[in-house]
Phi, psi and omega in degrees: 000155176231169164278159192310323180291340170100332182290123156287142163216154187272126180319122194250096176316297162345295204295325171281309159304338152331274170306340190278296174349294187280352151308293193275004167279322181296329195245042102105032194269350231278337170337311206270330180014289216252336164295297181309321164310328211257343191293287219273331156301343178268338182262339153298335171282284203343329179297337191022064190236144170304316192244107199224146193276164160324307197274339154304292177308353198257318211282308191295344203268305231272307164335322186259348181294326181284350164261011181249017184295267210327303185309334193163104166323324205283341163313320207281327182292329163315269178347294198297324200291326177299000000 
């Protein structure tokens, strides 16, 4: 993975569940957890690139939090909070 900054790091699984968690922890979401995990690790294989930047893995998690708007209003404050 590289970072904003350009420096690499190996891509941390945790870390991104991490960060998704605590978006949906803020906004009372922690339910879709496991939806929303699997939404945004299946479109990150799909990229099938070796290297992938932050702000893409940033892009796909705030996208799909932002396609759950219609479904539960409370996505869109997930989106501000990741």
């Amino acid at each position: 993975m590289i970072k904003r900054d350009g420096r690499e790091e190996k891509f941390k699984i945790e870390k991104l569940r991490n960060s998704i968690s605590k978006a949906l922890e803020y906004t009372d979401l922690l339910s879709y957890m496991d939806e929303i995990f699997e939404e945004v690790i299946s479109e990150i294989c799909e990229l099938n690139k070796v290297k992938i930047k932050s702000t893409e893995i940033a892009d796909r998690v705030e996208r799909t939090f932002v396609s759950k708007i219609i479904e539960e209003p409370k996505f869109e404050r997930a989106a501000s909070a990741y």
